[in-house]
PyMOL Python script that loads the backbone (N, CA, C, O; Angstrom):
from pymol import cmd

cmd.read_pdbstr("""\
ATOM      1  N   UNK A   1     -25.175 -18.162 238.328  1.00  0.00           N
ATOM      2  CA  UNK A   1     -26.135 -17.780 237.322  1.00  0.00           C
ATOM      3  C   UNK A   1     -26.853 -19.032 236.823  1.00  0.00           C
ATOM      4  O   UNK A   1     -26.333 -20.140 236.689  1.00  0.00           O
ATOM      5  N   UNK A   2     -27.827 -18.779 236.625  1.00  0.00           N
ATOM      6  CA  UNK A   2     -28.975 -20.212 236.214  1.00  0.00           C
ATOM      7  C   UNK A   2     -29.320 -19.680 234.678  1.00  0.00           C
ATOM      8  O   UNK A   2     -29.817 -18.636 234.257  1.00  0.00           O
ATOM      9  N   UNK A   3     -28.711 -21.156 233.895  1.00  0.00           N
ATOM     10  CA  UNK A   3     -29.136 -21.212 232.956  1.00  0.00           C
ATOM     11  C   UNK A   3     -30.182 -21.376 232.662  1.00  0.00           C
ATOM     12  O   UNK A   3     -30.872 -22.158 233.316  1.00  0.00           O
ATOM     13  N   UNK A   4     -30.792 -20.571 231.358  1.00  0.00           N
ATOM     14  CA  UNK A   4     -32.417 -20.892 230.764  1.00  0.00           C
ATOM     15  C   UNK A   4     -32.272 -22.787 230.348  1.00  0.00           C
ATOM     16  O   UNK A   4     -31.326 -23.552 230.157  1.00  0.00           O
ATOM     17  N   UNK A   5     -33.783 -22.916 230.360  1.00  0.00           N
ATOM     18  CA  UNK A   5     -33.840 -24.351 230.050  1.00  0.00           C
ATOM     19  C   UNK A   5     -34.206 -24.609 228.497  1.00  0.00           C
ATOM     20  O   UNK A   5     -34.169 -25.789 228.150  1.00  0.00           O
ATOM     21  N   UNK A   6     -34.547 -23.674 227.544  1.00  0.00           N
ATOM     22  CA  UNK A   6     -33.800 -23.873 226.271  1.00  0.00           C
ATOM     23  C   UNK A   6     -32.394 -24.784 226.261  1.00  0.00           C
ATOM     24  O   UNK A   6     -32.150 -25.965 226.015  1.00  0.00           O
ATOM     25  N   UNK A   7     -31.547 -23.551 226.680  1.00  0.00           N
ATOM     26  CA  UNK A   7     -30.313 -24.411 226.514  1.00  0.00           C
ATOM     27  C   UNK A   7     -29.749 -25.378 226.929  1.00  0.00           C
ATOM     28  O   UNK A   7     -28.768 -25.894 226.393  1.00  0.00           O
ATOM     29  N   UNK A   8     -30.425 -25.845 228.184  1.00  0.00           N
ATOM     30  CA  UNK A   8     -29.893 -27.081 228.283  1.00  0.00           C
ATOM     31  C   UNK A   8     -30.873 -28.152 227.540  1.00  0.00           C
ATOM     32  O   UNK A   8     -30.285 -29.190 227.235  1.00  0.00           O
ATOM     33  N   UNK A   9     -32.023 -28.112 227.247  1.00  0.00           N
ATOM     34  CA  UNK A   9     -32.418 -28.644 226.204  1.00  0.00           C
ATOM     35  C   UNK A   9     -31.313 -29.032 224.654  1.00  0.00           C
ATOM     36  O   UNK A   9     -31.001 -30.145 224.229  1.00  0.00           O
ATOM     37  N   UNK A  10     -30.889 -27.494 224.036  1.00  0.00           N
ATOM     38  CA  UNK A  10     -29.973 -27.891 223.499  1.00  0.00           C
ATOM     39  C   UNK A  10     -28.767 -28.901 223.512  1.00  0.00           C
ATOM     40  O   UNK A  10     -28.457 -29.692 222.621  1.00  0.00           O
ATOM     41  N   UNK A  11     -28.205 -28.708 224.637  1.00  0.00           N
ATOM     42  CA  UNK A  11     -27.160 -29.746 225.379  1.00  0.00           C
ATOM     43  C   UNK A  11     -27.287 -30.945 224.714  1.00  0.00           C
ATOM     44  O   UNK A  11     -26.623 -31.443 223.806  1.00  0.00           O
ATOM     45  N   UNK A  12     -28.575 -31.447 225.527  1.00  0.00           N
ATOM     46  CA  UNK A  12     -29.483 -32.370 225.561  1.00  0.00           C
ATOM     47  C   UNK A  12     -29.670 -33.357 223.950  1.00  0.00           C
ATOM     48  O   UNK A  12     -29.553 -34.554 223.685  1.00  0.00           O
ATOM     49  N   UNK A  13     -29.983 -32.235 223.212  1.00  0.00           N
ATOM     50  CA  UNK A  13     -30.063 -32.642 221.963  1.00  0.00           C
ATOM     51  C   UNK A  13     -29.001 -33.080 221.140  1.00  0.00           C
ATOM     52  O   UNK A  13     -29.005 -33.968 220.287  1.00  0.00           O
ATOM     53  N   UNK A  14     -27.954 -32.220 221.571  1.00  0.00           N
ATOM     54  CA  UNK A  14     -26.552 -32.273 221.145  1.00  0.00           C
ATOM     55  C   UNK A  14     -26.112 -34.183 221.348  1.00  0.00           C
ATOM     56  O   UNK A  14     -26.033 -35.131 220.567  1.00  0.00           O
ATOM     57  N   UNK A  15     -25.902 -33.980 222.943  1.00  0.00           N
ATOM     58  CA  UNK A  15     -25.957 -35.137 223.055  1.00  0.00           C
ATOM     59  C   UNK A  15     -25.958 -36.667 222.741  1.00  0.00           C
ATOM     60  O   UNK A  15     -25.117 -37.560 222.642  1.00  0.00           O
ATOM     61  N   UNK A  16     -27.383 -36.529 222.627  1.00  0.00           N
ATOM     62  CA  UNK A  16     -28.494 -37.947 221.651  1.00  0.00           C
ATOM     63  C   UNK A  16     -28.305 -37.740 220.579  1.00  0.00           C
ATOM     64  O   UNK A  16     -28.844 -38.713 220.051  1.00  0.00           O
ATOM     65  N   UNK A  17     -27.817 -37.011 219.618  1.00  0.00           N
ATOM     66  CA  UNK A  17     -27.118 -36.875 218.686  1.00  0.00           C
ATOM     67  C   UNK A  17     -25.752 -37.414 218.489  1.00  0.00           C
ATOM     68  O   UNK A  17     -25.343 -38.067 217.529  1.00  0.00           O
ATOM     69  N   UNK A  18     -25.312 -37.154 219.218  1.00  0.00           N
ATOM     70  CA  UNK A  18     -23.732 -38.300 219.231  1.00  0.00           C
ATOM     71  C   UNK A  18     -23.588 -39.431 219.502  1.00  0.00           C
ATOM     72  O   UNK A  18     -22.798 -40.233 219.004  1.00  0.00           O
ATOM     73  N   UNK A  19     -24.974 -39.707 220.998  1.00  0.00           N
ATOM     74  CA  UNK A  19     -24.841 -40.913 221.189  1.00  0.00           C
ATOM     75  C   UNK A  19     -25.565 -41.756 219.697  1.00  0.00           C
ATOM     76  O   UNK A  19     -25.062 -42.718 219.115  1.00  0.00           O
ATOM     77  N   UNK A  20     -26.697 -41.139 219.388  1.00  0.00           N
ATOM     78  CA  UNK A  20     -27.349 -42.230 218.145  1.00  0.00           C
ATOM     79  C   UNK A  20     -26.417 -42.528 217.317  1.00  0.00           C
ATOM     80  O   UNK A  20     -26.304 -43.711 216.997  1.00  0.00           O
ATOM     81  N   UNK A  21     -25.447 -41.462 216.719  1.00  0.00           N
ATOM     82  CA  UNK A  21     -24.591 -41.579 215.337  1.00  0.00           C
ATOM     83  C   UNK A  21     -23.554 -43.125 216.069  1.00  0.00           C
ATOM     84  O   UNK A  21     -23.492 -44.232 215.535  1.00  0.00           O
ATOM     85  N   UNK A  22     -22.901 -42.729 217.309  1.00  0.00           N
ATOM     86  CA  UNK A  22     -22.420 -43.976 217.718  1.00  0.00           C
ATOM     87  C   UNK A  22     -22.541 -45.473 217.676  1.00  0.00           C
ATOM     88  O   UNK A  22     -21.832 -46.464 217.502  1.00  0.00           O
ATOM     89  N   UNK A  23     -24.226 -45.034 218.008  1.00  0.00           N
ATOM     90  CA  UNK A  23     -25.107 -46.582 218.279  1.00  0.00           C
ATOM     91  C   UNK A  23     -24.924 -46.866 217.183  1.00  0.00           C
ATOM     92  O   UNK A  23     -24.162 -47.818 217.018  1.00  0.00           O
ATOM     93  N   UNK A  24     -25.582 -46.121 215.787  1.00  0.00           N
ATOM     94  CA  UNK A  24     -25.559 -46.653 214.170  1.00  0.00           C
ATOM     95  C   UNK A  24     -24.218 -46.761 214.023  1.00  0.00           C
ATOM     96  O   UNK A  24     -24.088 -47.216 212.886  1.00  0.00           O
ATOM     97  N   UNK A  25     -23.245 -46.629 214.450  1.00  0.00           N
ATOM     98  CA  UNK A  25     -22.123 -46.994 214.236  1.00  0.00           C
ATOM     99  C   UNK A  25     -21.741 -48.620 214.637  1.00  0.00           C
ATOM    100  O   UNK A  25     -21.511 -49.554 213.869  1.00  0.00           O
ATOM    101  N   UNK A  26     -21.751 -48.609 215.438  1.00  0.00           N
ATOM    102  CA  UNK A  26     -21.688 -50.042 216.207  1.00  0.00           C
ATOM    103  C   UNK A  26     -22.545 -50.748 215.868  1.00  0.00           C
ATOM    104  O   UNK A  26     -22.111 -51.881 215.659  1.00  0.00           O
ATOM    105  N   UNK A  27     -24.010 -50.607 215.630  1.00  0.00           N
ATOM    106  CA  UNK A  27     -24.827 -51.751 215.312  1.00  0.00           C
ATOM    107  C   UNK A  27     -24.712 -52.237 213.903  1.00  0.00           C
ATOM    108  O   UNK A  27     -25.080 -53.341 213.501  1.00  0.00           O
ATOM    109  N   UNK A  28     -23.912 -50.864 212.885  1.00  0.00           N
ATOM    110  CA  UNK A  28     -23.646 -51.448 211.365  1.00  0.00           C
ATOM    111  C   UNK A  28     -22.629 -52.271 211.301  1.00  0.00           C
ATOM    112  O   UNK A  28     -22.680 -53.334 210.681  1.00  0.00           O
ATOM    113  N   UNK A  29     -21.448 -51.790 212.040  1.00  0.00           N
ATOM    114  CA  UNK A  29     -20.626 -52.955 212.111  1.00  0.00           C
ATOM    115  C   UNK A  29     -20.670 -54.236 212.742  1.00  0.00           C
ATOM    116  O   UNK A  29     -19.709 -54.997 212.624  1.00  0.00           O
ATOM    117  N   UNK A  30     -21.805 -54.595 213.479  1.00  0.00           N
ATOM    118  CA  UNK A  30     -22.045 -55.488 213.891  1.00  0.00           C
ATOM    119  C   UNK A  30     -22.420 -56.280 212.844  1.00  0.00           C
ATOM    120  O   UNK A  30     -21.698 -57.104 212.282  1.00  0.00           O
ATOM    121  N   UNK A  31     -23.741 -55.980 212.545  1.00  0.00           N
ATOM    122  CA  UNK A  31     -24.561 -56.229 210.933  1.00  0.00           C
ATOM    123  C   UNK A  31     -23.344 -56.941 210.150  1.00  0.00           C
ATOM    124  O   UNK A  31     -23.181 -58.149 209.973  1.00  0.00           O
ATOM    125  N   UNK A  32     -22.638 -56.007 209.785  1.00  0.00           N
ATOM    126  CA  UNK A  32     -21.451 -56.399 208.929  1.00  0.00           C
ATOM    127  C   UNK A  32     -20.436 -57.661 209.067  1.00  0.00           C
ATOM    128  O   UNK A  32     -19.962 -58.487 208.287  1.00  0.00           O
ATOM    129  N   UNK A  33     -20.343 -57.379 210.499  1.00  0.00           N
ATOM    130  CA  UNK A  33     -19.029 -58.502 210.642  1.00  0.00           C
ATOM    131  C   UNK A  33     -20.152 -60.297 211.000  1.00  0.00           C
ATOM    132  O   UNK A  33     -19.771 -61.465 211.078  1.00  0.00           O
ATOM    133  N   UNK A  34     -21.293 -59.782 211.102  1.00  0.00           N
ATOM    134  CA  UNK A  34     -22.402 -61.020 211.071  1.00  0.00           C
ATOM    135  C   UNK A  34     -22.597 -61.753 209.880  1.00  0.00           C
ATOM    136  O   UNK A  34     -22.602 -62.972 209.707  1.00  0.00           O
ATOM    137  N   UNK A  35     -22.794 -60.598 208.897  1.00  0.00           N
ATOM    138  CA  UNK A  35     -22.798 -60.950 207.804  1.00  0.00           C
ATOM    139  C   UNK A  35     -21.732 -61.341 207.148  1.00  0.00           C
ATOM    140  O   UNK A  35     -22.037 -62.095 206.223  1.00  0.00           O
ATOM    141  N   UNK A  36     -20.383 -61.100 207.264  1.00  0.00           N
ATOM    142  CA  UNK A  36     -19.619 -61.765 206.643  1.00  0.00           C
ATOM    143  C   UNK A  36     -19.076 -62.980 206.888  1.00  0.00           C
ATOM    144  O   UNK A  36     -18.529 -63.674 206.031  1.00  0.00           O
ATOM    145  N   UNK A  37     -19.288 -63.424 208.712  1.00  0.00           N
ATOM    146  CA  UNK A  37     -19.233 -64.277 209.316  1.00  0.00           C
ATOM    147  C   UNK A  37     -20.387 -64.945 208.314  1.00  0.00           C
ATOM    148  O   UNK A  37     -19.935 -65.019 207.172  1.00  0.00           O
ATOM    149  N   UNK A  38     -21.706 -65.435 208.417  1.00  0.00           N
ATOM    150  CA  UNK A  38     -22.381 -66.110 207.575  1.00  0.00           C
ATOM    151  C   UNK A  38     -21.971 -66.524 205.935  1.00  0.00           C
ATOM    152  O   UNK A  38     -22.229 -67.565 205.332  1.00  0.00           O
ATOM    153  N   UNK A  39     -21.261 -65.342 205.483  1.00  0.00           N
ATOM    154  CA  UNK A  39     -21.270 -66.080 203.866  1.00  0.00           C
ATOM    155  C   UNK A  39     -20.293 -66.501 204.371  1.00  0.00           C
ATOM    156  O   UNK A  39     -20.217 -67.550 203.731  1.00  0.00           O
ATOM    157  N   UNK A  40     -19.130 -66.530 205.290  1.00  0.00           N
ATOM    158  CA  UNK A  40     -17.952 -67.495 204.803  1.00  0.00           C
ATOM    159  C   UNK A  40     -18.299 -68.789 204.750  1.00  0.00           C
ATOM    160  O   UNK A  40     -18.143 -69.772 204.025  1.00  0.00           O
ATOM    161  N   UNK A  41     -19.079 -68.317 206.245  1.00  0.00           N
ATOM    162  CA  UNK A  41     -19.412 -70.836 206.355  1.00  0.00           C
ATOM    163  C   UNK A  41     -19.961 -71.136 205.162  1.00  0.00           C
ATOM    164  O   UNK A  41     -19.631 -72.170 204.582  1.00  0.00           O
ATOM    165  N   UNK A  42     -21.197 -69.962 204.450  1.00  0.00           N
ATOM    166  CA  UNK A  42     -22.111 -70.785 203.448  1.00  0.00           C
ATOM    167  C   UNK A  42     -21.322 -70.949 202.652  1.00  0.00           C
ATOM    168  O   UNK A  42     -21.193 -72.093 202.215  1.00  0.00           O
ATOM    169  N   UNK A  43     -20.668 -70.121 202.256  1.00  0.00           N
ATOM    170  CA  UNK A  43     -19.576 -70.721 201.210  1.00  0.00           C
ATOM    171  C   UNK A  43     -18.163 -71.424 200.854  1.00  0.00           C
ATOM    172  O   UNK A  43     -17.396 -71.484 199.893  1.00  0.00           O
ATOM    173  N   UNK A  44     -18.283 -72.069 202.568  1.00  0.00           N
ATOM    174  CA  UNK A  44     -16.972 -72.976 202.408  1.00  0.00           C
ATOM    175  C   UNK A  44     -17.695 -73.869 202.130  1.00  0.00           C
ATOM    176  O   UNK A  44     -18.701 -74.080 202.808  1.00  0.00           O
ATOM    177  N   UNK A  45     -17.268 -74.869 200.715  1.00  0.00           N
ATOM    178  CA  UNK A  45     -17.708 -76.527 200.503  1.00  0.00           C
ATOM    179  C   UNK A  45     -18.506 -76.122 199.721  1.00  0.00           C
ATOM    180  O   UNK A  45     -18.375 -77.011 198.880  1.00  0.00           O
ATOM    181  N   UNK A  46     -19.483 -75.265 199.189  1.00  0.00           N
ATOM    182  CA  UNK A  46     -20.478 -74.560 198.325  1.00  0.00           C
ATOM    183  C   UNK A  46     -20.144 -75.240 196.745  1.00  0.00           C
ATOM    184  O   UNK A  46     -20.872 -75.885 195.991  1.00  0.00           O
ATOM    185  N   UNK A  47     -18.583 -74.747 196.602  1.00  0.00           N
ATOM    186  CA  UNK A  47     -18.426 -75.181 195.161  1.00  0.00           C
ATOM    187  C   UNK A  47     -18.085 -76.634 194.713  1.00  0.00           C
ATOM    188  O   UNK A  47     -18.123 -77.083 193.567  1.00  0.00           O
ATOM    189  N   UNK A  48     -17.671 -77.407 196.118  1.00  0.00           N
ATOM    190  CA  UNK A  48     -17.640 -78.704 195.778  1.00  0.00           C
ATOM    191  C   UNK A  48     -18.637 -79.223 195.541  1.00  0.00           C
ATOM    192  O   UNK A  48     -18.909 -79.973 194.604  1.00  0.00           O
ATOM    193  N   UNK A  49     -19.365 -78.807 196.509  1.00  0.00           N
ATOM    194  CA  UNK A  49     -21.581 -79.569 195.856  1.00  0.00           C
ATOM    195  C   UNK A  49     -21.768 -79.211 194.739  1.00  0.00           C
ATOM    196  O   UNK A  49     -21.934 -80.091 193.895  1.00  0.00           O
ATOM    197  N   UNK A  50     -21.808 -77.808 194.333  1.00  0.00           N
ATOM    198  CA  UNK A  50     -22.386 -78.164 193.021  1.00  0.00           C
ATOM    199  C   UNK A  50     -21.069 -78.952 192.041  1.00  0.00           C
ATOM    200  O   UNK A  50     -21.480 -79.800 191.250  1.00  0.00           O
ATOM    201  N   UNK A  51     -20.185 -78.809 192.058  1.00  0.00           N
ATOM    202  CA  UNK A  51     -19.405 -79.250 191.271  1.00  0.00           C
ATOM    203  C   UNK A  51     -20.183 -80.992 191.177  1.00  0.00           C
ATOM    204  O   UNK A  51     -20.686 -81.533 190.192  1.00  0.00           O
ATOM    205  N   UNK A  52     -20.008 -81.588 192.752  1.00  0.00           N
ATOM    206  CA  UNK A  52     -20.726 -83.416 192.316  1.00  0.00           C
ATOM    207  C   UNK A  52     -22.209 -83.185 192.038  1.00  0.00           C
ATOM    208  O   UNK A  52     -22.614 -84.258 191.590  1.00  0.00           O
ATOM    209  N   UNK A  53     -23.454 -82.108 192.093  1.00  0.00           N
ATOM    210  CA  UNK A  53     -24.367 -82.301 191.369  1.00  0.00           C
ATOM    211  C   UNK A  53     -24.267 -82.285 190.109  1.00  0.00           C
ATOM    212  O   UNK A  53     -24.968 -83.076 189.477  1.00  0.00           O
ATOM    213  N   UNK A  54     -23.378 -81.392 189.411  1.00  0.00           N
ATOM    214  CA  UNK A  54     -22.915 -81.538 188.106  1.00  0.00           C
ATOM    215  C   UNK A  54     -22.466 -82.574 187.472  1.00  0.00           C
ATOM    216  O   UNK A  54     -22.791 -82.856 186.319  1.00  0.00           O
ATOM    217  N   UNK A  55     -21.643 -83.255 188.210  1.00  0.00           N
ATOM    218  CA  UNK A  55     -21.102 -84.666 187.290  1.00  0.00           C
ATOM    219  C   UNK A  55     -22.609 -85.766 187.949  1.00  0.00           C
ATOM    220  O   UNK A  55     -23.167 -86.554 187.185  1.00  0.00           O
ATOM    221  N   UNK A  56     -22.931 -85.647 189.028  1.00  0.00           N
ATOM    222  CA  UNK A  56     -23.779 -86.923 188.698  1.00  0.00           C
ATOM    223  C   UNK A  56     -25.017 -86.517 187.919  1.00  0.00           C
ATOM    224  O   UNK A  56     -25.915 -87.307 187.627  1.00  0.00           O
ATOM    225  N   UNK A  57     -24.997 -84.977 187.542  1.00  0.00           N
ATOM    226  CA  UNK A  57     -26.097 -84.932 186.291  1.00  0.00           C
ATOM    227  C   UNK A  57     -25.856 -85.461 184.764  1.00  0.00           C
ATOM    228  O   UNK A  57     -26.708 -85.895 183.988  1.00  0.00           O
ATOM    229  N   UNK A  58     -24.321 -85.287 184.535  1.00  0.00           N
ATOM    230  CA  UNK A  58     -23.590 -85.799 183.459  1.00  0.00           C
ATOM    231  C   UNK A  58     -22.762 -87.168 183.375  1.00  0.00           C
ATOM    232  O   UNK A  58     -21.701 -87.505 182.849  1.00  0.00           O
ATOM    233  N   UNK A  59     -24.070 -87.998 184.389  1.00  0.00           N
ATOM    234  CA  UNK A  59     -22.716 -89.224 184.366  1.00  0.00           C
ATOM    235  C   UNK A  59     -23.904 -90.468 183.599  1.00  0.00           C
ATOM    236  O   UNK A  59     -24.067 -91.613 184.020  1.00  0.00           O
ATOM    237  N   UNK A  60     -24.486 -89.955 182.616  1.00  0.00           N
ATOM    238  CA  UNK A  60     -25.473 -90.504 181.327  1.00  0.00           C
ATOM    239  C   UNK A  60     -24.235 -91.089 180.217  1.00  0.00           C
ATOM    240  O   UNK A  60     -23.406 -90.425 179.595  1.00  0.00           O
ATOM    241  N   UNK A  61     -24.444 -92.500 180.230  1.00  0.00           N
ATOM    242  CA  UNK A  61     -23.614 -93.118 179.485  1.00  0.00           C
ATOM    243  C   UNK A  61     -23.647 -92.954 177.998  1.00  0.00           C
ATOM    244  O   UNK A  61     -22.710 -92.932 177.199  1.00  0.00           O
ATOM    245  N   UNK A  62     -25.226 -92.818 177.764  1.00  0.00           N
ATOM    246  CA  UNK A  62     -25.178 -92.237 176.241  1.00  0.00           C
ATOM    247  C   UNK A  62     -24.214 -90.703 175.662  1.00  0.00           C
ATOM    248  O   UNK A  62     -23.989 -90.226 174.550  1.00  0.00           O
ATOM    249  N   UNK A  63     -23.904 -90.376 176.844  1.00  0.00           N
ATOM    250  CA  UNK A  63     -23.369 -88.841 176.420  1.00  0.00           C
ATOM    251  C   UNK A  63     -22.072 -88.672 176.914  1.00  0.00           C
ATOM    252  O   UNK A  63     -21.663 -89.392 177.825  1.00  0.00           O
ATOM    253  N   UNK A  64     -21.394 -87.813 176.421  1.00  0.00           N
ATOM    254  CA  UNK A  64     -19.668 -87.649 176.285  1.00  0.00           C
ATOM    255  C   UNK A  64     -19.958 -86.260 176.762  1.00  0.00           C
ATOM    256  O   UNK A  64     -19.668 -85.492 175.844  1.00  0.00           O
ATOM    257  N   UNK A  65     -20.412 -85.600 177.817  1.00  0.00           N
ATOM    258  CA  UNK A  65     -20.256 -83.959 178.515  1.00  0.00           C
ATOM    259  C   UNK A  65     -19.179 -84.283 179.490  1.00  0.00           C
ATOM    260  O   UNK A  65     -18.790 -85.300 180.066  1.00  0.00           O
ATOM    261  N   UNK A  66     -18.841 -83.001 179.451  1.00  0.00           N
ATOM    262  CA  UNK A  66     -17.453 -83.051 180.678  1.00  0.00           C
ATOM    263  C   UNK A  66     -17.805 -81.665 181.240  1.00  0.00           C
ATOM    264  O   UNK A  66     -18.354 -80.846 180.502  1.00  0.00           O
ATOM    265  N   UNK A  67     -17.458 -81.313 182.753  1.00  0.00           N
ATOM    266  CA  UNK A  67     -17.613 -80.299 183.547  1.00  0.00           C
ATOM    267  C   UNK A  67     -16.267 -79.612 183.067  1.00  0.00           C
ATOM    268  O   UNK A  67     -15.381 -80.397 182.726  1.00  0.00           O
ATOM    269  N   UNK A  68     -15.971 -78.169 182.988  1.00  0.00           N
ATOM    270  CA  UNK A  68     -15.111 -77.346 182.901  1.00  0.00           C
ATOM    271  C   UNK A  68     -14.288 -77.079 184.138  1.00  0.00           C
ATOM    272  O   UNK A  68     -13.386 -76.242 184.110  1.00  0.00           O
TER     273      UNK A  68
END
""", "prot")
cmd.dss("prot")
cmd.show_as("cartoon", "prot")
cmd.util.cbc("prot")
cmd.orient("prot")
């Protein structure tokens, strides 16, 4: 028996439907694990810089400031 081509159209649709939800699956977690890869480096050593822009902004002999 030969199916109408509606339905395999449907199939069809079905399909590319699972595959897309997949793809957005995989490409968000990609996104994600990119992105978290990036802030770690930026923020290893991050707080030591500003910490020495801070003291050599406060290292004015007229003044008694101290960093927290």
């Amino acid at each position: 028996m030969v199916k109408p081509a509606f339905e395999d159209k449907e199939i069809i649709n079905k399909n590319q439907d699972g595959q897309s939800l997949v793809e957005f699956v995989l490409l968000l977690s990609i996104i994600m694990v990119l992105s978290l890869g990036f802030l770690k480096t930026v923020n290893t050593g991050i707080a030591t810089y500003w910490l020495k822009m801070g003291q050599m902004l406060v290292e004015d002999d007229s003044q008694t400031l101290e960093l927290r």
